[in-house]
N, CA, C and O atoms as a CHARMM CRD file, in Angstrom:
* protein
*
  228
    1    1 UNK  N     -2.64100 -94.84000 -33.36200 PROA 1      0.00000
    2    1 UNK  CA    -4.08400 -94.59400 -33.39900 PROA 1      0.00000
    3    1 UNK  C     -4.71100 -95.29300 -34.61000 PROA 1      0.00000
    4    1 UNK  O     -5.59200 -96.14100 -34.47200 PROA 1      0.00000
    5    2 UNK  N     -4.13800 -94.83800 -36.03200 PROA 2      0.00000
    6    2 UNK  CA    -4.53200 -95.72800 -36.97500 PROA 2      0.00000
    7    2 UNK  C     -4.78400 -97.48900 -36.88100 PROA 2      0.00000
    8    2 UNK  O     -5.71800 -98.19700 -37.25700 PROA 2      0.00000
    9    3 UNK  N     -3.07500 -97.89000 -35.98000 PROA 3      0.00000
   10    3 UNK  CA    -3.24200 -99.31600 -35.88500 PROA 3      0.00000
   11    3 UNK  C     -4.42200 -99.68100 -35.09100 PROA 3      0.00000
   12    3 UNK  O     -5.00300-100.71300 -35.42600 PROA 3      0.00000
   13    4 UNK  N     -4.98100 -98.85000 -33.86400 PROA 4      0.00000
   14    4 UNK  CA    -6.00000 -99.27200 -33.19800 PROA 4      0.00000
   15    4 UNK  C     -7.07000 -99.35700 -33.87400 PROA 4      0.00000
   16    4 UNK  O     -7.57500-100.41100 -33.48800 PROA 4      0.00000
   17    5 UNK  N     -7.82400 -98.84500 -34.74800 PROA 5      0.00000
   18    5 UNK  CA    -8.89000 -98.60200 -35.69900 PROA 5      0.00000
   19    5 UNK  C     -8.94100 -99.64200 -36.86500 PROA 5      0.00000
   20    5 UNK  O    -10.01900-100.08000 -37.26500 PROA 5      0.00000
   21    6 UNK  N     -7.34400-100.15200 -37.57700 PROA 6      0.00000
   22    6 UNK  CA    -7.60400-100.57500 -37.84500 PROA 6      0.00000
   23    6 UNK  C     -7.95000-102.82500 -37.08900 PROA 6      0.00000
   24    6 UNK  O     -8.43900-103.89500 -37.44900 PROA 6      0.00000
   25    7 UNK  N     -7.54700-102.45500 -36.44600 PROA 7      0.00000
   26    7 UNK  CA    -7.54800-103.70200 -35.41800 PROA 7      0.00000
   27    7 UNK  C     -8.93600-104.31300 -35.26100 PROA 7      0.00000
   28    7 UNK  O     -9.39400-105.44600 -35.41200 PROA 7      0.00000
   29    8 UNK  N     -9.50100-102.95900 -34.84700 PROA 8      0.00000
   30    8 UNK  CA   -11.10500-102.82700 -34.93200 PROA 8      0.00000
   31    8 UNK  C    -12.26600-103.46800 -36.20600 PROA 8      0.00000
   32    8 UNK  O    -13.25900-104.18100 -36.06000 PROA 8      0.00000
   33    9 UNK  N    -11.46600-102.69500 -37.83100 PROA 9      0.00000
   34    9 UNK  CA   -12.28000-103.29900 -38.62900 PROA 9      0.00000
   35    9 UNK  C    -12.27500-104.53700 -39.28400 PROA 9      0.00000
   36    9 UNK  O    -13.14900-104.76800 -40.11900 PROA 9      0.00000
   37   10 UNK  N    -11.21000-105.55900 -38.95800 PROA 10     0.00000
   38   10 UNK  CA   -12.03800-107.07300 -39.27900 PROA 10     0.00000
   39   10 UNK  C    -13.00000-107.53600 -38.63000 PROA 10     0.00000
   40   10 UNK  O    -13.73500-108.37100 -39.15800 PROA 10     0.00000
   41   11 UNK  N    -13.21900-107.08300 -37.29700 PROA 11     0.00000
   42   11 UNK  CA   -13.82500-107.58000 -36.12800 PROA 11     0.00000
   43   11 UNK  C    -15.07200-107.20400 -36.51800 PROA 11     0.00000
   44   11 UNK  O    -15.96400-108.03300 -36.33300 PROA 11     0.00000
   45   12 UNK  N    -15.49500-105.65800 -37.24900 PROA 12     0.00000
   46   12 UNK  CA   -16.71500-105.13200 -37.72800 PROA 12     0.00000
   47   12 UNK  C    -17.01700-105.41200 -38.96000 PROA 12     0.00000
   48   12 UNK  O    -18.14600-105.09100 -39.33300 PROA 12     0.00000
   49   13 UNK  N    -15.89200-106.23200 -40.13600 PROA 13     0.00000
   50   13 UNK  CA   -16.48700-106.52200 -41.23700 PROA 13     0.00000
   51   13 UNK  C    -16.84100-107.95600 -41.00000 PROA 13     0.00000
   52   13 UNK  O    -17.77200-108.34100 -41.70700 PROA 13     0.00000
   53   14 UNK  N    -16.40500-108.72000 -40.29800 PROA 14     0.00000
   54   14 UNK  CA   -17.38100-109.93000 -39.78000 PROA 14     0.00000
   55   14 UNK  C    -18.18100-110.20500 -39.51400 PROA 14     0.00000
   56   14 UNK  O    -18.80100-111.20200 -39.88500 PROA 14     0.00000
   57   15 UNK  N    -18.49000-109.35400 -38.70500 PROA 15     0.00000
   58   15 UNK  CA   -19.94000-109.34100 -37.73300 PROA 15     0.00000
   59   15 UNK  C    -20.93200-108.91600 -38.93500 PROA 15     0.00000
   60   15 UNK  O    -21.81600-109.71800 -39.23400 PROA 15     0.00000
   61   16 UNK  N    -20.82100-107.57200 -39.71200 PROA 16     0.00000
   62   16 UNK  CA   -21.40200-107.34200 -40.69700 PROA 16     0.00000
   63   16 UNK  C    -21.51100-108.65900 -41.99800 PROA 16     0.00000
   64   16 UNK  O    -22.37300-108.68700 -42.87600 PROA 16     0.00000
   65   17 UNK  N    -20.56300-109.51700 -41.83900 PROA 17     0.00000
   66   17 UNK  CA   -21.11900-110.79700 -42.95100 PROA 17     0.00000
   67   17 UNK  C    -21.84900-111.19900 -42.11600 PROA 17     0.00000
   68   17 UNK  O    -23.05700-110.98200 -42.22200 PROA 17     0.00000
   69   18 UNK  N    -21.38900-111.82300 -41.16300 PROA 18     0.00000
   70   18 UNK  CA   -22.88700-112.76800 -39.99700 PROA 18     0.00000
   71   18 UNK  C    -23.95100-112.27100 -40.30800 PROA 18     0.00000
   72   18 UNK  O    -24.81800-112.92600 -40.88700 PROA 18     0.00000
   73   19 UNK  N    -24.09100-111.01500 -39.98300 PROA 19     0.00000
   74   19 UNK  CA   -25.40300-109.95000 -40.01000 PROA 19     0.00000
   75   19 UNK  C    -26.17900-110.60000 -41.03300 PROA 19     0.00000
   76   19 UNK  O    -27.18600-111.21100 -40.67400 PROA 19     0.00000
   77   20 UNK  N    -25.80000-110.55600 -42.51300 PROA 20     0.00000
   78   20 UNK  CA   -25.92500-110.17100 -43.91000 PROA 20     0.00000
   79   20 UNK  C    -26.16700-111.80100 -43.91800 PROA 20     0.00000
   80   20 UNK  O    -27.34600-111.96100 -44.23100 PROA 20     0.00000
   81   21 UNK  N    -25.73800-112.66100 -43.77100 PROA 21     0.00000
   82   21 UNK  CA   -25.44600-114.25200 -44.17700 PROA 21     0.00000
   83   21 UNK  C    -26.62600-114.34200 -43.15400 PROA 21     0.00000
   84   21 UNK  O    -27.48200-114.82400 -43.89500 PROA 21     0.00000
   85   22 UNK  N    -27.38900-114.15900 -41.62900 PROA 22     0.00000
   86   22 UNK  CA   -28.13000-114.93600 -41.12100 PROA 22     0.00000
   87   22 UNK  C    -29.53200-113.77000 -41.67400 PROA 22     0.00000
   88   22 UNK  O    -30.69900-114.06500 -41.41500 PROA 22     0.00000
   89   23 UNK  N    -29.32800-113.04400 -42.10300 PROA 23     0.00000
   90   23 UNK  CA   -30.56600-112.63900 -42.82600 PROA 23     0.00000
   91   23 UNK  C    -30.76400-113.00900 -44.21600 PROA 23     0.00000
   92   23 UNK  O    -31.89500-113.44900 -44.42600 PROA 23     0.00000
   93   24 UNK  N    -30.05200-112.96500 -45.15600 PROA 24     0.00000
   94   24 UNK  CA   -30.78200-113.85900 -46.07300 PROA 24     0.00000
   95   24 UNK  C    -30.82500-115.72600 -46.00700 PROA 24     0.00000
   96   24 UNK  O    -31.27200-116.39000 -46.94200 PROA 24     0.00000
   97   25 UNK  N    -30.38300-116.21600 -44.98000 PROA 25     0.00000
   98   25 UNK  CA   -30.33200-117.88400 -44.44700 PROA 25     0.00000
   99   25 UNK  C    -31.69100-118.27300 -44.33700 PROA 25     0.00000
  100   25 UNK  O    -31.93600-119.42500 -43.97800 PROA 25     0.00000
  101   26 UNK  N    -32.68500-117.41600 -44.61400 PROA 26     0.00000
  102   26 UNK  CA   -34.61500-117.45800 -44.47800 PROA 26     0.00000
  103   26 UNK  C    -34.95200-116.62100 -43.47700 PROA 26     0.00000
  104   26 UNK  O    -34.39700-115.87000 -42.67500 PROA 26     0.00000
  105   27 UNK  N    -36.25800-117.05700 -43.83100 PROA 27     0.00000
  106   27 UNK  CA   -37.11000-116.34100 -43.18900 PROA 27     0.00000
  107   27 UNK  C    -37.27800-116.87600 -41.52700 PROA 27     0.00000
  108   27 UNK  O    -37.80100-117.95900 -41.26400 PROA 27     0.00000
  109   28 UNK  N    -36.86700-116.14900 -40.70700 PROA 28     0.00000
  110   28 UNK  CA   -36.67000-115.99200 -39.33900 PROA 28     0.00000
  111   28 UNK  C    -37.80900-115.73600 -38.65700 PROA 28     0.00000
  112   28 UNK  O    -38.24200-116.38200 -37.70400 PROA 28     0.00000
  113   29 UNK  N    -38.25700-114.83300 -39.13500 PROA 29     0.00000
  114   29 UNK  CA   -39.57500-114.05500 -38.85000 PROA 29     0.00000
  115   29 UNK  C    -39.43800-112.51100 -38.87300 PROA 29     0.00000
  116   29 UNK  O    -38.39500-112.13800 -39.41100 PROA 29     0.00000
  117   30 UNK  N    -40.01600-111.81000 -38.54500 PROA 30     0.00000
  118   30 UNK  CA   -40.08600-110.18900 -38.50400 PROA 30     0.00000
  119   30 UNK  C    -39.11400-109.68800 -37.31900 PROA 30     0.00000
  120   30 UNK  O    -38.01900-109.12500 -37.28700 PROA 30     0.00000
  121   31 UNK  N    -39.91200-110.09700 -36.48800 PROA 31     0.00000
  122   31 UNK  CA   -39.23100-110.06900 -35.20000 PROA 31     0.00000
  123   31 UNK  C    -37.99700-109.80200 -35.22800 PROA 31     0.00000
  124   31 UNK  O    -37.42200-108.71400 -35.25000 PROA 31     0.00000
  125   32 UNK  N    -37.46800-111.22600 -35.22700 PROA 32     0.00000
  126   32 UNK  CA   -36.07700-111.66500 -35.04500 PROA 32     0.00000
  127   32 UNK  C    -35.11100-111.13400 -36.04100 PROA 32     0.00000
  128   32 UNK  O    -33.92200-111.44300 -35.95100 PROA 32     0.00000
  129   33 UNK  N    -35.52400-110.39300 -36.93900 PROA 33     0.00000
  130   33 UNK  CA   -34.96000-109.38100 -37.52300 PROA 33     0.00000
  131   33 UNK  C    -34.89700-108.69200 -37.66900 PROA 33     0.00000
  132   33 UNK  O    -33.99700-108.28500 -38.40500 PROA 33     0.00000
  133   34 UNK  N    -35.80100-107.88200 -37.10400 PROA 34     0.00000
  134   34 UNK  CA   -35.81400-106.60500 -36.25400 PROA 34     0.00000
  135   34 UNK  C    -35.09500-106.18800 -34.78300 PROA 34     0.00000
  136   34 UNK  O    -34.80300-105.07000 -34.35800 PROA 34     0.00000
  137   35 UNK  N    -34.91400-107.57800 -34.14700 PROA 35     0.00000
  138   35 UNK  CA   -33.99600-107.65000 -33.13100 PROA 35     0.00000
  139   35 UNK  C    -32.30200-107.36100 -33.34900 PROA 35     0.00000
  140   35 UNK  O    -31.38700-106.77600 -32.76900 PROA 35     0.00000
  141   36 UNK  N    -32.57600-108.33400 -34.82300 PROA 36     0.00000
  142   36 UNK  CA   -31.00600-108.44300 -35.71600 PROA 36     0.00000
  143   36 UNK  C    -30.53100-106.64300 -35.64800 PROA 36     0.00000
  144   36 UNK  O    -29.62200-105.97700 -35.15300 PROA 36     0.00000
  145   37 UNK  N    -31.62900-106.43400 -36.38100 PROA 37     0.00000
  146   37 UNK  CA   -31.57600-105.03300 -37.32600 PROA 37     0.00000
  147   37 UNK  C    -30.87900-103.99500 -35.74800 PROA 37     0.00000
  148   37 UNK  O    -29.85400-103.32700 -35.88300 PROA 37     0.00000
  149   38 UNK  N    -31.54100-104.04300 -34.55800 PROA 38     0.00000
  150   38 UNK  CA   -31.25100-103.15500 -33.56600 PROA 38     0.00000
  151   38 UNK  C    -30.09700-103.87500 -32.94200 PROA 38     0.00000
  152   38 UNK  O    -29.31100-103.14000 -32.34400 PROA 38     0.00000
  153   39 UNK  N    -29.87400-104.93100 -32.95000 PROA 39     0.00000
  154   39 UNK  CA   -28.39400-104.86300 -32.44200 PROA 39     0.00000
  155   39 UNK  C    -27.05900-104.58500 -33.51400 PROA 39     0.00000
  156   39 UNK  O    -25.90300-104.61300 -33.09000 PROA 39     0.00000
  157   40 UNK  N    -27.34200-104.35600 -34.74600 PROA 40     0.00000
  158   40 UNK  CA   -26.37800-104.17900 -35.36200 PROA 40     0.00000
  159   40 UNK  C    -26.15100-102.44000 -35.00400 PROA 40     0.00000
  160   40 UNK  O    -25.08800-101.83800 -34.85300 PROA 40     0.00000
  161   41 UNK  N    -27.67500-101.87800 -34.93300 PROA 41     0.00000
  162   41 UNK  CA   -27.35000-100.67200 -34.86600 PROA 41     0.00000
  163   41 UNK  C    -26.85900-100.57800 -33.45200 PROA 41     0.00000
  164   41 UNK  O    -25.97000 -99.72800 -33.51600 PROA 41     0.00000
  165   42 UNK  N    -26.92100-100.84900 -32.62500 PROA 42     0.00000
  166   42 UNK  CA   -26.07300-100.75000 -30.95300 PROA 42     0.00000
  167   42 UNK  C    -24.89300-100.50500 -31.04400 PROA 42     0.00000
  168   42 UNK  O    -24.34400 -99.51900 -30.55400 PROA 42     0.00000
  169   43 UNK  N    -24.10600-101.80400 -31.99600 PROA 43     0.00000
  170   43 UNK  CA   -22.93600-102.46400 -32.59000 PROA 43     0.00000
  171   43 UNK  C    -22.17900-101.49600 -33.21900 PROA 43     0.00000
  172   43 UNK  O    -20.94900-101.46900 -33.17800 PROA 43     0.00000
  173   44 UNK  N    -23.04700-100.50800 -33.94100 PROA 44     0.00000
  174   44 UNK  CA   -22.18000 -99.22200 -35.20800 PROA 44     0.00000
  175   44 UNK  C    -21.89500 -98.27900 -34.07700 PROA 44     0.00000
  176   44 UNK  O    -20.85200 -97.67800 -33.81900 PROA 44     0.00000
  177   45 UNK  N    -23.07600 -98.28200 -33.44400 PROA 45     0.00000
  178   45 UNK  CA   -23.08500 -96.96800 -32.38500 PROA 45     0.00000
  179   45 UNK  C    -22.15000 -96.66900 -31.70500 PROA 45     0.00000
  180   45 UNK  O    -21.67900 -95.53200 -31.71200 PROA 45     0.00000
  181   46 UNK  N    -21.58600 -97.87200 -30.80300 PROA 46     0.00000
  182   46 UNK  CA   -20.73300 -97.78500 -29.95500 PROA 46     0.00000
  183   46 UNK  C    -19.41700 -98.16400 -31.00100 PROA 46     0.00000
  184   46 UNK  O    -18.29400 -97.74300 -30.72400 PROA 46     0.00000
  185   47 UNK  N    -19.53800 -98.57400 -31.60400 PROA 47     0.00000
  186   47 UNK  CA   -17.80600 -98.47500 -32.49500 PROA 47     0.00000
  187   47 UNK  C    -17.81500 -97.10800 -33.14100 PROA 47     0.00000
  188   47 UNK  O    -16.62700 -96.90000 -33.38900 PROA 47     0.00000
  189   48 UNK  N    -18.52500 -96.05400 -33.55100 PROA 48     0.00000
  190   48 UNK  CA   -18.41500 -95.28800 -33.75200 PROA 48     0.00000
  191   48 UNK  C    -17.93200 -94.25100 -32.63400 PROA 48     0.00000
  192   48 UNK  O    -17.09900 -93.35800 -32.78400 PROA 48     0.00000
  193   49 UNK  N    -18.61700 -94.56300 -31.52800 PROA 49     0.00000
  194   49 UNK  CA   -18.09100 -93.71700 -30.57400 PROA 49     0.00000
  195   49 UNK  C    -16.89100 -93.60400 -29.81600 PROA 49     0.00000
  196   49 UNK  O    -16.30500 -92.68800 -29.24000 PROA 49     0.00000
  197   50 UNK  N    -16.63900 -95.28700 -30.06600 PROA 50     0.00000
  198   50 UNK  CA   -15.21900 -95.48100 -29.84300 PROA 50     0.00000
  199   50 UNK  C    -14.03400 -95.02700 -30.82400 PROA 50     0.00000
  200   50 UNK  O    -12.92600 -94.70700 -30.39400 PROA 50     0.00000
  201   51 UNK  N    -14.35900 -95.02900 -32.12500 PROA 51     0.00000
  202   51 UNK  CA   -13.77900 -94.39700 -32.74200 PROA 51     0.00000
  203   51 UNK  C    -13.05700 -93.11800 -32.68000 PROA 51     0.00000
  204   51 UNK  O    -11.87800 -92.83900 -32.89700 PROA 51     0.00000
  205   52 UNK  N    -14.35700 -92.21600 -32.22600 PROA 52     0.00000
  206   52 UNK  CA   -14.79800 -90.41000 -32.36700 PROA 52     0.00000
  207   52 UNK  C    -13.51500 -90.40700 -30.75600 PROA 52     0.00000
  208   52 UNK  O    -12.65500 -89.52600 -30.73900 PROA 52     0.00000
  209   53 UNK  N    -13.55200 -91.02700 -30.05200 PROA 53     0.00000
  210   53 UNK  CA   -12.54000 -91.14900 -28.77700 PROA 53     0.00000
  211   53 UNK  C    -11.21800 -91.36500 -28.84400 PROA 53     0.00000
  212   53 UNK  O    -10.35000 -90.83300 -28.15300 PROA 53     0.00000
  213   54 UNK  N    -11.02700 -92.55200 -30.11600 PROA 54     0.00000
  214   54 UNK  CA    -9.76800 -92.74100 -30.44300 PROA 54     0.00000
  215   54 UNK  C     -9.12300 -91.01700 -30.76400 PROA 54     0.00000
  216   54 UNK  O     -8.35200 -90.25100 -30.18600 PROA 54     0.00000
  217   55 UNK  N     -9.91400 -90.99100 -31.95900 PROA 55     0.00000
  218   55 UNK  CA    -9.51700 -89.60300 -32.62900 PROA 55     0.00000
  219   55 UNK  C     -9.47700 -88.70100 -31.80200 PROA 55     0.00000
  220   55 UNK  O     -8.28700 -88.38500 -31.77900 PROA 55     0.00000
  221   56 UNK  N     -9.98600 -88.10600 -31.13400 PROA 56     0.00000
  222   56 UNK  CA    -9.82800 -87.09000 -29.83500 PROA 56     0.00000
  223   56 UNK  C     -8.41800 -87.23400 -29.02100 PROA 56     0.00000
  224   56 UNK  O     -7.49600 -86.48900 -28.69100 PROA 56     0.00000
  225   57 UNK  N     -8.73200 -88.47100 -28.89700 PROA 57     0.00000
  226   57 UNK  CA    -7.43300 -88.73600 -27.25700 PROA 57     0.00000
  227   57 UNK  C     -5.99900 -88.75700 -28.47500 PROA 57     0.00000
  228   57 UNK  O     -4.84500 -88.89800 -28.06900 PROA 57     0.00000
């Protein structure tokens, strides 16, 4: 269970540099970083929930 989780977090500390690296890369606009901003949160959501499942099962 641990190994599965951890398998999981390079995959989420990556995505979290992308995140972080194409928001300060300029100014995008509002928008499009607000788009950023809600798919990262989608992104936590469902790895969290996958998580909360690991741990259960």
């Amino acid at each position: 269970m641990l190994l599965i989780t951890l398998l999981f977090l390079p995959e989420s500390h990556s995505f979290l540099h992308w995140f972080h690296l194409s928001i300060d890369s300029g100014q995008q606009g509002l928008v499009y970083g607000n788009m950023r901003k809600e798919i990262l949160k989608l992104y936590l959501i469902n790895w969290n929930l996958l998580w909360l499942l690991l741990v259960f099962v």
